[in-house]
Every structure is written in structure tokens, then in C-alpha cells.
C-alpha positions in Angstrom: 7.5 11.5 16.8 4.7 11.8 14.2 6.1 14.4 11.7 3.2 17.4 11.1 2.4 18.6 7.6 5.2 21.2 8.4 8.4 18.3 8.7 6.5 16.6 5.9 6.8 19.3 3.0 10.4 19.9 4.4 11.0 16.6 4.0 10.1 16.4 0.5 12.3 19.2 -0.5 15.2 17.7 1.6 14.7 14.4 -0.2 14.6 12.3 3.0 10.6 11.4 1.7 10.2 11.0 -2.2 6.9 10.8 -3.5 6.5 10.5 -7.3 4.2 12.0 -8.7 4.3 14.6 -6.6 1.1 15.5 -4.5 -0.9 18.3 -5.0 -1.7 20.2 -1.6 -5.2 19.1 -1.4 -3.3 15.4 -0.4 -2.5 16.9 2.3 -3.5 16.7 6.0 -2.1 18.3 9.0 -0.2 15.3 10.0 -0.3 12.5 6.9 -0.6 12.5 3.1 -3.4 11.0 1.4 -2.8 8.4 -1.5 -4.7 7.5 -4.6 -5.4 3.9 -5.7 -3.4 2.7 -8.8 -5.3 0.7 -11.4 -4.1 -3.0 -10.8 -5.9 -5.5 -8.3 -4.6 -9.3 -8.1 -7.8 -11.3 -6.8 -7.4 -14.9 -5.2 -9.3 -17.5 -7.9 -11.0 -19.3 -5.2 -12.8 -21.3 -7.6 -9.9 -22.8 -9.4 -7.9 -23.3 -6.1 -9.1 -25.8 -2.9 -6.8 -23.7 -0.1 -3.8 -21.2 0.3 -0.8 -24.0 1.6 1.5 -21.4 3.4 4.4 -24.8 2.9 3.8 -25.3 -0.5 6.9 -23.5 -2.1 5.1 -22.4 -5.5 4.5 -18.8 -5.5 1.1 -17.5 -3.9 0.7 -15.0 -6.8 0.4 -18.0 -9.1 -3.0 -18.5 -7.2 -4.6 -15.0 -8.5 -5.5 -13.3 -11.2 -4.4 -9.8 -12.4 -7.1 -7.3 -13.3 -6.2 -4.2 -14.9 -9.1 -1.2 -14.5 -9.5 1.1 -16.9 -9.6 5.1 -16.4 -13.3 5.5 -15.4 -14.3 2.0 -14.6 -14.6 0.9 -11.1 -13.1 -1.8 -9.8 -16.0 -3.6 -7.6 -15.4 -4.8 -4.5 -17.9 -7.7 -3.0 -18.7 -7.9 0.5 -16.4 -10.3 2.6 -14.1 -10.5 -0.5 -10.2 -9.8 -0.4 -8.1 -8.0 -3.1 -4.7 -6.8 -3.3 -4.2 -3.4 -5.2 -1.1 -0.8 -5.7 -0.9 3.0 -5.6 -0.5 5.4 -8.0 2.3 7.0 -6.6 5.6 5.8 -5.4 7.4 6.3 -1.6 11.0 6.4 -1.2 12.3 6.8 2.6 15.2 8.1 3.8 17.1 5.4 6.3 16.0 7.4 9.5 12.2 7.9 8.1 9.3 5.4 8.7 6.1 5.4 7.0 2.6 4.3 8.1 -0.3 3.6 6.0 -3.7 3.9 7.2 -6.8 3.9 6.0 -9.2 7.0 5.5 -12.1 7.3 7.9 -14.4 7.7 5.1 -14.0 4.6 3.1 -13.9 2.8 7.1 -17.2 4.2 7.6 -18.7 1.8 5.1 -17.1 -1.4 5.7 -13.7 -0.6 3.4 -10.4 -2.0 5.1 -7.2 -0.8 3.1 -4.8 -2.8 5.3 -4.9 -5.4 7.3 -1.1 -6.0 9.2 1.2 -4.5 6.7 0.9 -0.6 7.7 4.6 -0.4 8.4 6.9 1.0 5.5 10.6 0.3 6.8 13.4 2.9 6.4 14.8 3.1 3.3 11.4 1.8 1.8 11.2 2.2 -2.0 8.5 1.3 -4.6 4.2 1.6 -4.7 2.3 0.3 -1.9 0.2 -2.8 -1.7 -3.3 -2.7 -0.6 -4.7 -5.4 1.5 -8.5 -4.1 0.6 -11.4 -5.9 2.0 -15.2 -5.4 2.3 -16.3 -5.6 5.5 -20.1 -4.8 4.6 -23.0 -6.3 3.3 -22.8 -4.4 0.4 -20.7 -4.0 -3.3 -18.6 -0.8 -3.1 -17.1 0.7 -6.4 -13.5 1.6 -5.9 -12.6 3.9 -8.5 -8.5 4.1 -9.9 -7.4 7.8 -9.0 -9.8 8.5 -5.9 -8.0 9.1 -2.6 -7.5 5.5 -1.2 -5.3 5.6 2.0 -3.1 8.0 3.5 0.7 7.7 5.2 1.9 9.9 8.5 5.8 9.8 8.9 8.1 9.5 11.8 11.8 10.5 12.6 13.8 7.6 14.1 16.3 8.5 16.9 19.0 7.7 14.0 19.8 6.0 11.2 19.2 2.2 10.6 22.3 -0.1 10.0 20.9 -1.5 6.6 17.5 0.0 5.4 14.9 -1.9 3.7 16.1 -1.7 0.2 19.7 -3.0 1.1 18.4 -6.0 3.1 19.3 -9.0 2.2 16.5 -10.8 1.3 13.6 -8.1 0.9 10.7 -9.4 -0.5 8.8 -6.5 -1.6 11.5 -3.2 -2.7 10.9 -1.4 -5.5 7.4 -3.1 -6.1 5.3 -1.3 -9.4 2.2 -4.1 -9.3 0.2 -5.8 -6.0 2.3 -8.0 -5.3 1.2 -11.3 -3.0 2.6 -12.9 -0.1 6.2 -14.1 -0.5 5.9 -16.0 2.5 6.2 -19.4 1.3 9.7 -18.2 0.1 10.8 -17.9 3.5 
């Protein structure tokens, strides 16, 4: 069950949803929280790299570029280009809470993607989100660090997990504080 803006604030005082900072009540909706976008982006170097080899074992990341945006400056986004980017806050879920990140309607309605599979946050998620943005238009959007990026709705699990996300062995992406890229070659 999707959890209304009701179970979400009671929630957050109950500690089984941490969100650091803490949002101000115009982030919220009646059934989600709204997001702001962080000030990192990692960006693929297309032109110092011939292909993405999902078998190579050296680390994806080592195929992008950091770019750091300072307060004012937009970061700008090219049509049918791909960037990862972080948020500023930080989500930590209890082991019987889930989190889904979806995109706002605004941002949609001219051609900005903010995910593109991974809108799942396990139980027992902790760290800043990473942004699969992509421009889907014809047209250079500026994305701006601090404007209201995405937005997450919560749901109650029937009970507690066995081992949440931050206690698997193996996790790839707990605790996260940059965009960080695909570990899948590490599989």
C-alpha cells in the first residue's frame, strides 16, 4: 500500500524513513516527497572511449567524467545525451519500507527522464540517490542544483525483510554520497 502524506510524516517522526536534510512542507505531496538535485553529474567521455564492454572488468566510472556545478550555474543537459547525477538529500529506510523514485510531470513534459530502471529503493536503503537523467527532446534544458528534481512515494511491506539492503552481502550502491555508475561489470 502506497503510504499518503499522512503515514509519510509519521514515518519520519517514527524514524522508519530518514531524510536528511529534512524537507520543508512545500516537498510535499499528498502521497510522495519531492527531491532536489545535488550538484555532481558524472558524464560518459564518448569521445575518449569506442564502447561501454559490460565484460571488461575495469570499473565503468573510470569511463566518465565528474563535473561539479556551482550554486547558480546550471548544469546543461543536450538532447539525446545521458548523465548521472545525485540528490541533495539523503534516504534511509526502515527494513519493512520501500521507496520509489519517479519523475515529476513537469520536467516529463519537456523531454526530461530522471530514471530509467532503477526507481526501486530496497528496504533498508541508505545513502543519496542516483539520477539516470536523459533529454529526450530536441532541445538543451538547464537543470539547475537545488530545483525540485524527482519525487519518492513509500510503501509498507507485509513484514520485515530477512537482510535489508545495507546488510547484503554484496551491495553495490549503500551509503552512496556522489553519482555513482554501473557496478555491473563487478558482478
Amino acid at each position: 500500500m502506497v503510504l499518503s502524506d499522512i503515514d509519510i510524516k509519521r514515518y519520519i517522526t517514527e524514524g522508519k524513513i530518514k531524510i536528511t536534510p529534512p524537507l520543508p512542507p512545500e516537498q510535499f505531496g499528498s502521497c510522495s516527497v519531492d527531491f532536489k538535485l545535488g550538484h555532481e553529474f558524472s558524464v560518459f567521455e564518448h569521445s575518449k572511449h569506442a564502447l561501454i564492454d559490460i565484460h571488461e572488468k575495469a570499473a565503468i566510472q573510470g569511463l566518465m567524467r565528474t563535473i561539479t556545478v556551482p550554486p547558480g550555474e546550471a548544469f546543461i543537459l543536450q538532447p539525446h545525451e545521458f548523465a548521472l547525477a545525485i540528490t541533495e538529500e539523503v534516504l534511509e529506510l526502515d527494513d519493512d519500507v520501500l521507496g520509489r523514485l519517479e519523475g515529476r510531470s513537469s520536467l516529463g513534459r519537456i523531454g526530461i527522464i530522471v530514471h530509467g530502471t532503477a526507481g526501486l529503493f530496497d528496504p533498508g536503503w541508505i545513502g543519496k540517490a542516483t539520477l539516470e537523467l536523459s533529454n529526450l527532446g530536441r532541445m538543451p534544458v538547464a537543470l539547475y542544483p537545488g530545483m525540485r528534481i524527482c519525487s519518492f512515494t513509500f510503501e509498507q511491506l507485509s513484514t520485515r525483510v530477512a537482510v535489508s539492503y545495507r546488510n547484503k552481502v554484496g551491495n553495490k550502491y549503500a551509503g552512496q554520497d556522489r553519482p555513482l555508475a554501473s557496478k555491473l561489470a563487478s558482478e
